[in-house]
C-alpha positions in Angstrom: 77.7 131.6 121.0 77.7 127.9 121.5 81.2 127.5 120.9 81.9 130.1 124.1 79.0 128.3 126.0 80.7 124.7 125.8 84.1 126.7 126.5 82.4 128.0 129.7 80.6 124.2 130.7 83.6 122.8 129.9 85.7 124.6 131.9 83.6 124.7 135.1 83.4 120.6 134.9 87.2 120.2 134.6 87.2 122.1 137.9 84.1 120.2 139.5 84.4 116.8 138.4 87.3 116.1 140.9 85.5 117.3 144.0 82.2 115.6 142.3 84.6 112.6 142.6 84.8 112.8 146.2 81.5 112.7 146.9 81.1 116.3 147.6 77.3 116.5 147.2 77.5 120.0 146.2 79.5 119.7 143.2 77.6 116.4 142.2 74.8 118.6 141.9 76.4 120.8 140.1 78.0 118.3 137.9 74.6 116.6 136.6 73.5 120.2 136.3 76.3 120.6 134.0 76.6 117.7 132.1 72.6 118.2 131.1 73.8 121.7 129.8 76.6 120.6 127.8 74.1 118.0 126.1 71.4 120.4 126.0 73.7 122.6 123.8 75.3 120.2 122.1 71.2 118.8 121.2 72.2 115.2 122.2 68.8 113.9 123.1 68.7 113.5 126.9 66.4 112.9 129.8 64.3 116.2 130.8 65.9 118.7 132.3 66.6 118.3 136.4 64.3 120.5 137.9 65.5 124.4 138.1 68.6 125.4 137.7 70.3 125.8 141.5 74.2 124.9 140.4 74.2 129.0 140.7 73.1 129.4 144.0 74.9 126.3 145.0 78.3 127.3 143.4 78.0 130.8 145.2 77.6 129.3 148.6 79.9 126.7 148.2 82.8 128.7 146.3 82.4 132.2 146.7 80.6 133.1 150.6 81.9 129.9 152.6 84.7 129.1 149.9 88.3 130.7 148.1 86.8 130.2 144.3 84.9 133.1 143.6 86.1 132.5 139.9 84.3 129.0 140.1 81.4 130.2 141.5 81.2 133.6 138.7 81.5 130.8 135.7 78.8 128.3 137.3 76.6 131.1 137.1 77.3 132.2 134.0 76.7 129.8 132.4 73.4 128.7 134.0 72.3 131.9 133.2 73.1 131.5 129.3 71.5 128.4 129.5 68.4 129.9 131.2 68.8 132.6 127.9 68.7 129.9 125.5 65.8 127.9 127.2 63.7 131.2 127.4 63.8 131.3 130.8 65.4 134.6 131.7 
């Protein structure tokens, strides 16, 4: 399970990092959204978590209703929802 998760938040930052690069506020957030998953699941000690989740929502609007990367925006999510699983939250 964690092996797929990091494959899945690993994936999703090779694609967001870039655009996080060019100050695209939007993937930023999604970015620090994603890094504190990967560490969460990795249980490198880290700084609470930042605020609720929103790199879904984000990553649809950006990606998916306004965008050309529904795939993006479908991985973002899931794995904010696995995370959300393994938090308790869902």
């Amino acid at each position: 399970m964690e092996e797929e998760l990091l494959e899945k938040i690993d994936a999703a930052l090779a694609d967001i990092r870039p655009m996080a690069a060019q100050s695209f506020e939007p993937a930023v957030s999604i970015e620090r959204q994603l890094t504190w998953c990967r560490n969460f699941v990795l249980g490198h000690p880290q700084e609470n978590r930042p605020g609720p989740f929103s790199m879904g929502l984000i990553a649809v609007r950006e990606f998916d209703m306004y965008g050309d990367r529904p795939e993006l925006a479908t991985l973002v999510n899931d794995v904010q929802n696995l995370v959300q699983a393994k938090l308790g939250l869902r």
